[in-house]
C-alpha positions as CSV (number, residue, x, y, z in Angstrom):
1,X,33.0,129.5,116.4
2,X,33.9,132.8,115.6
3,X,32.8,133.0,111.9
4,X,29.2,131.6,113.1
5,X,29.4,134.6,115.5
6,X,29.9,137.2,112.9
7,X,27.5,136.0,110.7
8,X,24.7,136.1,113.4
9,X,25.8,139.3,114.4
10,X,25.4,141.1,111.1
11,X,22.5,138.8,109.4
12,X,20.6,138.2,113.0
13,X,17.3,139.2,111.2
14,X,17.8,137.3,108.4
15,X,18.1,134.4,110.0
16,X,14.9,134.8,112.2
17,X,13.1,135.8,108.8
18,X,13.7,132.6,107.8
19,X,13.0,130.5,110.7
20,X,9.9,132.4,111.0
21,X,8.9,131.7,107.3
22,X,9.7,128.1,107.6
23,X,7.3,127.6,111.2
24,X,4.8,129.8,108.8
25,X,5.2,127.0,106.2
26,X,4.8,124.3,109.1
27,X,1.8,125.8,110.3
28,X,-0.6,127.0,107.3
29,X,1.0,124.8,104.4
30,X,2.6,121.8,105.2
31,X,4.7,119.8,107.8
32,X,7.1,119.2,104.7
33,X,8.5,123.0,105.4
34,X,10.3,121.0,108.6
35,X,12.4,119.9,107.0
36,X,13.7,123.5,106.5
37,X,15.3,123.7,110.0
38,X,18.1,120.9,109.2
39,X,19.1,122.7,106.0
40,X,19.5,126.0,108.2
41,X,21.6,124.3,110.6
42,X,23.7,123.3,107.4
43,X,23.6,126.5,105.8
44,X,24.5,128.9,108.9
45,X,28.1,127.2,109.3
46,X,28.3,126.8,105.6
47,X,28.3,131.2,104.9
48,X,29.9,131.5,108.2
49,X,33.4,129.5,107.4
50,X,32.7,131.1,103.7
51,X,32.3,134.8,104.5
52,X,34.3,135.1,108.0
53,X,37.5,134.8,108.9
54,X,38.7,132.7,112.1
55,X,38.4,136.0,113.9
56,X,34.8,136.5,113.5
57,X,35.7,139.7,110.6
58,X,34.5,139.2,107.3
59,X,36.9,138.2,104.6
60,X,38.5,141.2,102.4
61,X,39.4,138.7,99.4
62,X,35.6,137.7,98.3
């Protein structure tokens, strides 16, 4: 859980860019952006165990 919590904690407003673009997407494009917030949930643990280590710090070897 640690990684996910450093990620948030640097890219916060990324994250809430993107969630807002995707309800944006919902709302005046089409209900087909939903299917935007299952990939997030995918991609926020995916950078998290990638960029972090088990400590929460990020990674000194990428």
């Amino acid at each position: 859980m640690n990684p996910i919590r450093g990620l948030l904690r640097d890219t916060w407003w990324l994250w809430l860019i993107f969630i807002a673009a995707t309800i944006a997407g919902c709302l005046f494009v089409t209900v087909f952006y939903a299917i935007m917030f299952p990939v997030l949930l995918i991609l926020i643990p995916y950078f998290a165990y990638q960029r972090y280590d088990a400590e929460g710090k990020p990674r000194k070897d990428i």
